[in-house]
N, C-alpha and C positions, 0 to 999 in steps of 0.2 A: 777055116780058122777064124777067120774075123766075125762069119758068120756067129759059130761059137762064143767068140766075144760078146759080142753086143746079145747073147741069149744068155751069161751068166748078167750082164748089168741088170736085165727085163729081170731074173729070177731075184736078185740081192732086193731090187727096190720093192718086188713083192713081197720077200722073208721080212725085210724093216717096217714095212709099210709106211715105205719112202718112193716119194715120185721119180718118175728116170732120170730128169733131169740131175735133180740132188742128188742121186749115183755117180750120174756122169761127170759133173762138177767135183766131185769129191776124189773120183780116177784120174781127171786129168792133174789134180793139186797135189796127189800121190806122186805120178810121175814123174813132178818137177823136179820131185826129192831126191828121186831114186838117180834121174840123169846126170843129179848134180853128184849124188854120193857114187856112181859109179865112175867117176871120173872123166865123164864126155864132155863138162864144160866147167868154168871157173867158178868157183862160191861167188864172186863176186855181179857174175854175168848174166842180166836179165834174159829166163826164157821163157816159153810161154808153151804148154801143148796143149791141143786141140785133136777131139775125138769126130770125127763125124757120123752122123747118129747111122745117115743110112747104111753106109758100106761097115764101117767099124772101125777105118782107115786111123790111124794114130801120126797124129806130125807133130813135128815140134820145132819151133819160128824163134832165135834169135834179133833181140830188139836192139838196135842202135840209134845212134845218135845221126843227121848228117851235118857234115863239117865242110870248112874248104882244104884246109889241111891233115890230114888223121894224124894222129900222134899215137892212139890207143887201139888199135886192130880191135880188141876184143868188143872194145866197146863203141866204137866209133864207123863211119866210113863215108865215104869219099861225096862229093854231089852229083861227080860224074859216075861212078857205079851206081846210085841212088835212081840217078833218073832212066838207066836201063831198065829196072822195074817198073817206076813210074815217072812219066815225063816232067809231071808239077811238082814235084820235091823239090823243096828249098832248102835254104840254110839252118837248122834249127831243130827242126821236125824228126820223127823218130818213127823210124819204116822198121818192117819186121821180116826177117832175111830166115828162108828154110834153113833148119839144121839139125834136120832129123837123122839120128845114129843108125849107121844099118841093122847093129848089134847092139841089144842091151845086156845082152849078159845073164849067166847065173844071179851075181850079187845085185845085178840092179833090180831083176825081178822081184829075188825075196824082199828085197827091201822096196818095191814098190807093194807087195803084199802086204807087208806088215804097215805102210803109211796109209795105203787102202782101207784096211780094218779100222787104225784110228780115226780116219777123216769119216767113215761111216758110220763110228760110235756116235761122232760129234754132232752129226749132220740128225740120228737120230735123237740126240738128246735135245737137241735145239728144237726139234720138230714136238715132240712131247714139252719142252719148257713150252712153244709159241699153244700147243693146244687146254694145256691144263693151268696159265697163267690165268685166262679168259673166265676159269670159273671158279675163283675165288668169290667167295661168300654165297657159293650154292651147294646144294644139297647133293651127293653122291652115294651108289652102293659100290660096297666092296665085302671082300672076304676076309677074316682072319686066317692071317697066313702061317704068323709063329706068334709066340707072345713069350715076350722077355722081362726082365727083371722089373727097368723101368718105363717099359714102354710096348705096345703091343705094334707089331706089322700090318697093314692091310693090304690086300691088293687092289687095285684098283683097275684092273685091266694090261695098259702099256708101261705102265709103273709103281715100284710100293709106296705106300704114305704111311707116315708114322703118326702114332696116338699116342702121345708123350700120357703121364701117368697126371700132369696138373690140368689136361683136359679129360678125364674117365672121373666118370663121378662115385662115390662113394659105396652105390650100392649097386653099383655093376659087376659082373662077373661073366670075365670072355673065354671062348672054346675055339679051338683050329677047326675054322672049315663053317663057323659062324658068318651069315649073312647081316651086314649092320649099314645105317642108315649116317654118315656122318656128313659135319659140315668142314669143306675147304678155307682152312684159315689161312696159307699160304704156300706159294711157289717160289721157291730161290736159286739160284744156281750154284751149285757145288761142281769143284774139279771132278766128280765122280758124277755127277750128272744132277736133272734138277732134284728136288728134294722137297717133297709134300706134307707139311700137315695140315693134320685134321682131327677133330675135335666132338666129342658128346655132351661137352659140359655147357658149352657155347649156348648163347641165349636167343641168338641169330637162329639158331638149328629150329628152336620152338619156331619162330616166325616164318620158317621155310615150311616146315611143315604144316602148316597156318596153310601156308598161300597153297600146297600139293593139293590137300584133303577138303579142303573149304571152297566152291566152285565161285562163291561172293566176294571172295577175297582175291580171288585172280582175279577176277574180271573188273575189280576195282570198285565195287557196291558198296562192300562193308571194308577199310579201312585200320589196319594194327596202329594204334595210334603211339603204344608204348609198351615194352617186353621187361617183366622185374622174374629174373629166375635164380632160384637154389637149386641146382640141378641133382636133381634124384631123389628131393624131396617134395618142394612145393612151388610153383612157379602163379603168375600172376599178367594178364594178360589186359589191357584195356582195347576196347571196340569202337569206332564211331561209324555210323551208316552217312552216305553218300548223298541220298535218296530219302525220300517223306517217306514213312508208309512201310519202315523197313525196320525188323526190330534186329539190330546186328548179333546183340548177345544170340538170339533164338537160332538163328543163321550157323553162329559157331558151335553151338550145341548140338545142334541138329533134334530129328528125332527121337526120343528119348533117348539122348545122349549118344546116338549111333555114330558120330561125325566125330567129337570129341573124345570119344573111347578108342577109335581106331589110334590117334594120337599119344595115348595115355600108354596103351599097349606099345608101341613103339619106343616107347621113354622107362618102361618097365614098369608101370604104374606110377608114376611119377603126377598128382595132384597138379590138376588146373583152374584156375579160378578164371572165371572171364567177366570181366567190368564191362559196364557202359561208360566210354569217356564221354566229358560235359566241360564245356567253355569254363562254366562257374568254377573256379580253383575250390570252395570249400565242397560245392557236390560233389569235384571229382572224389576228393580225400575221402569224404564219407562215402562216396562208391568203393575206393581202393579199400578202405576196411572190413569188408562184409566178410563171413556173414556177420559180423557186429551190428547192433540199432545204436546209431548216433545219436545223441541230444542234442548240440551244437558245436559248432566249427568256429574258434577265433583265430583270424591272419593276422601276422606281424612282416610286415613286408620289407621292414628295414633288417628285421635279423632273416627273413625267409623261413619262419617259423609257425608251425599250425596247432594252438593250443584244441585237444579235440575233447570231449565230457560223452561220459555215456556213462547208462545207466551202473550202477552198482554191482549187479548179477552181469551183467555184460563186460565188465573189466578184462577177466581173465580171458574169455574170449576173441577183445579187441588187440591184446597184449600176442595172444597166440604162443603156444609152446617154443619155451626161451628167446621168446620176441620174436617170432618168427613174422607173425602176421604181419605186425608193425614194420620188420624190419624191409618186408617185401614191399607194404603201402608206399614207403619214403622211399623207395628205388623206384618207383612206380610212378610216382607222382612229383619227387625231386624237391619237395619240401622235407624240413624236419618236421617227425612228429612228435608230438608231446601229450600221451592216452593221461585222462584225469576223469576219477568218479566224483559222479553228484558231492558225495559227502565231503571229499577231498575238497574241489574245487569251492564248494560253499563254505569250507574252513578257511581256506586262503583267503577268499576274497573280505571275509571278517576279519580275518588278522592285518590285511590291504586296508580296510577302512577303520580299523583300530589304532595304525600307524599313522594312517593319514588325518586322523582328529587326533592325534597326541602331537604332529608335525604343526598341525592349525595351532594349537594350544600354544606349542613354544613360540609360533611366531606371534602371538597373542602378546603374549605377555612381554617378550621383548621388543613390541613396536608400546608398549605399555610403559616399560621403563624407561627407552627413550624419549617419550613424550615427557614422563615426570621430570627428566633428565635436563630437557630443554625448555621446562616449564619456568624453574630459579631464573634462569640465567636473564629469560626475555622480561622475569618481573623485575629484575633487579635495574634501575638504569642510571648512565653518567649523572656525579655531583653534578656536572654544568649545566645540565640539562634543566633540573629541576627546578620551578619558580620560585623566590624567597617568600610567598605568599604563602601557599601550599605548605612548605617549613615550619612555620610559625604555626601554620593550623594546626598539622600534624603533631607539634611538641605541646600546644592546650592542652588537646585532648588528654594526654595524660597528668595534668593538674587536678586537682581537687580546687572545687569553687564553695567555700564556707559563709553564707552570708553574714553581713555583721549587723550587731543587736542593736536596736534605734536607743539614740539619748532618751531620758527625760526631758518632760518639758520644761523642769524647772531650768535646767542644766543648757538646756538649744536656749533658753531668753536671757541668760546671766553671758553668754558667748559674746563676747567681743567681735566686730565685724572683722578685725586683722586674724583674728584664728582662721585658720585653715578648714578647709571643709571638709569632716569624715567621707570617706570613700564607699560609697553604697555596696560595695561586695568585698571581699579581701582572698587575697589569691593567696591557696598555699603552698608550696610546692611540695606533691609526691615524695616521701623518703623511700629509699631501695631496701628492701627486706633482708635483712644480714641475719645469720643464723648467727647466736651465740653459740659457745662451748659449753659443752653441759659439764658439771664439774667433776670429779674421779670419785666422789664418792659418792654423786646420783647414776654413774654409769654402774660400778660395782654392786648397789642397791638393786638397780633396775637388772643387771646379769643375775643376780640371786633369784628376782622374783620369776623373770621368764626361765628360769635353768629349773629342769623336769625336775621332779621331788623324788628322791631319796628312799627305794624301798624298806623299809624296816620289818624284820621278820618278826612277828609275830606269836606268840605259843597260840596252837590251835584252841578252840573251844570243846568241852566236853563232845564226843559226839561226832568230830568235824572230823572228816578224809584228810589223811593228810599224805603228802605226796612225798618222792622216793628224792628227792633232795633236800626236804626238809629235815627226813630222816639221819640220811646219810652226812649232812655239814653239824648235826648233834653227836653223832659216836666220836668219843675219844678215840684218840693212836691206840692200837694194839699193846704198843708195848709198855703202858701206864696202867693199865690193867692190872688187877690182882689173876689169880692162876682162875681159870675158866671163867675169864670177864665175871667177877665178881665180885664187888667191893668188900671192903672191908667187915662190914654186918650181915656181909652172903645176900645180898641182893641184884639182882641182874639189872644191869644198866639201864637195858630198856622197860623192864619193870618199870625201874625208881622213876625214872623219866614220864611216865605214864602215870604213873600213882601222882606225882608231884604238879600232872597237867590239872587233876583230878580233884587233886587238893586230899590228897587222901596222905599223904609222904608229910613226914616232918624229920629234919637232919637230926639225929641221935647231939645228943650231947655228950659234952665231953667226960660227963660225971659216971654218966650211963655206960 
């Protein structure tokens, strides 16, 4: 019978592919259960069983406390029973006293069965969480097991893993019983055990299968420096070599593309690009946009901005279907980029230097006005200042000096010596030029002559054109008219009017 024992634990731990020990740990934590649910000892009462591997022998050891007084049988006992067992127990310590049921019973079995089965669920989910945590972020196969609404099943050997629908990329399409290639994005524990996903979308996946297919890249030659992907459409890969003498792109490419296409097939044709990365940040960028031809690369390092120019016919190219190119370079490289053609960029930079000589200008001119501004002020200076010499000169100059006309000589020898001496110059003073008023009937005069002249019509000359308003300010009103505009002598208006330019018309007299 015991033999039997210990040959279902050996079989359980091979169906789980669980060591015996983790069996046997997990029977004897059953047991506790079952001993305590079948009534042999108190909820409250520490016990403890123990399996022995070789015979199959099953005990079970009540733990106490030892005291000098017991108060609590169940859980206590004495130092003098204590040291029948063993001589060194003291006061304090906690010996483990046999108290194995001879009987477990109907109920206690089933119900170590059913504690069995869970403790083994556990023992094996814990064994699959400790195996499949470890390979997070590697590459695994598995099978499509079922595919649901939004999420497909895989299997993966000891456990399923899910492919949520926001990692399967757009232009995939999966079948039961498909062999596929994903990357482990996480292991978590769930009350139902652990709980795997896993992912095709992931850009990790590209760099795993880098390092499978690429025997440079394992061994650490050539080096994935940076991974920019849209998975299922175009992905973007930079390379750097290790090593002198070693060209990494060619490495990743392989033989005409033999190396690279096993990849490409894998991903469902899923487009790769593989760059050369370079220390230089604007060669990188112009690596990350090929195949476009760069013209030049300007950095702005305080925005982390890459203004890039390329040729005109190379635009749409560098831009790539709905930015795609672009949009892959700046994942790639972690700068923003900013595509401008020739013509573009040569217009800005004229409209940049048209702004910037119109900015010179205004400062021109307002460092212009403040100078005039501050020009008055420093000529102007304090009354006190000024010397009463300089005053004086200053108000000459605007004198008029008129010399005066010499005497006769008769007139200077009849002079009396008391007369006073004529003054050889005579000073006159300047008078201020005052406008008079001019009078109202030389301004009304003068408004007559400048006021434009007065058309006066004219009768044309024999001969002369004459124009449709000259015409028309000559007809009479309608209604002064005789009956069918005709005068009095039956002549038409404009006849007589014509005759009389003519000098051919003379007015009927009254006698006539």
């Amino acid at each position: 019978m015991k033999t039997d024992f210990m040959l279902a634990i050996t079989q359980l731990a091979a169906e789980k592919n669980l060591s015996k020990d983790v069996v046997l740990g997990a029977v004897e934590t059953a047991l506790v259960s079952a001993y305590k649910k079948g009534g042999f000892f108190q909820p409250e009462q520490d016990i403890i069983v123990r399996i022995i591997p070789a015979s199959g022998e099953v005990k079970v050891y009540l733990r106490k406390t030892i005291v000098e007084e017991v108060t609590n049988p169940e859980a206590e006992i004495s130092l003098a029973s204590a040291r029948k067992a063993n001589s060194n127990a003291t006061v304090g310590e906690i010996v483990e006293v046999e108290a194995t049921p001879k009987n477990a019973g109907r109920i206690a079995a089933q119900t170590a069965r059913q504690v069995i089965l869970q403790r083994l669920h556990e023992a094996e989910h814990n064994a699959v969480y400790e195996e499949y945590s470890g390979k997070e972020g590697d590459v695994v196969t598995g099978v499509v097991q079922r595919i649901e609404p939004r999420q497909v099943i895989v299997d993966l050997g000891r456990v399923e893993a899910v492919l949520p629908a926001t990692e399967q990329p757009k232009n995939e399409r999966y079948r039961v019983g498909q062999r596929l290639r994903v990357y482990m994005v996480e292991v978590a524990r769930t009350p139902r055990g652990p709980q795997v996903v896993v992912s095709r979308a992931h850009r990790n996946l590209l760099r795993r299968l880098f390092e499978l297919e690429i025997p440079e890249i394992a061994n650490g030659v050539v080096e994935i420096k940076a991974v920019a992907r849209e998975a299922g459409q175009r992905s973007k890969v930079a390379v750097a070599a290790r090593q002198q003498g070693i060209d990494p792109v060619g490495c990743c490419v392989g033989l005409r593309g033999i190396r690279i296409q096993s990849i490409v097939n894998e991903l469902n044709g899923e487009k790769i690009d593989v760059v050369q990365w370079h220390a230089d940040t604007a060669v990188f960028i112009s690596n990350a946009l090929s195949p476009a031809q760069i013209t030049s690369v300007e950095l702005n390092e305080a925005e982390h901005t890459a203004t890039v120019i390329v040729p005109d016919k190379q635009l749409s190219l560098a831009i790539g279907k709905e930015g795609q190119n672009a949009r892959l370079a700046a994942k790639l490289t972690g700068w923003r980029i900013d595509i401008k053609s020739i013509s573009a960029a040569e217009v800005k930079k004229a409209e940049e230097q048209a702004a910037a000589q119109r900015q010179a200008t205004v400062l021109a001119e307002a460092e212009k006005v403040a100078a005039e501004a501050v020009a008055p002020a420093a000529a102007v200076a304090p009354a006190a200042e000024v010397e009463p010499e300089k005053v004086a000169t200053e108000e000459l100059v605007h004198e008029e000096v008129v010399p005066a006309e010499p005497a006769p000589e008769s007139v200077a020898s009849k002079a009396t010596p008391e007369a006073p001496k004529a003054p050889d110059k005579k000073v006159v003073p300047k008078k201020e030029e005052v406008e008079e008023p001019v009078p109202l009937e030389v301004a009304l005069s003068s408004a007559e002559i400048f006021a434009p002249p007065k058309r006066e019509r004219q009768a044309p000359e024999p001969g002369q054109i004459r124009f449709a308003e000259d015409i028309l300010a000559d007809r009479m009103p309608r209604g002064k008219r005789g009956k069918k505009g005709k005068d009095a002598g039956g002549l038409d208006a404009r006849v007589k009017k014509s005759k009389r330019a003519k000098g051919e018309y003379s007015e009927p007299s009254e006698e006539s």
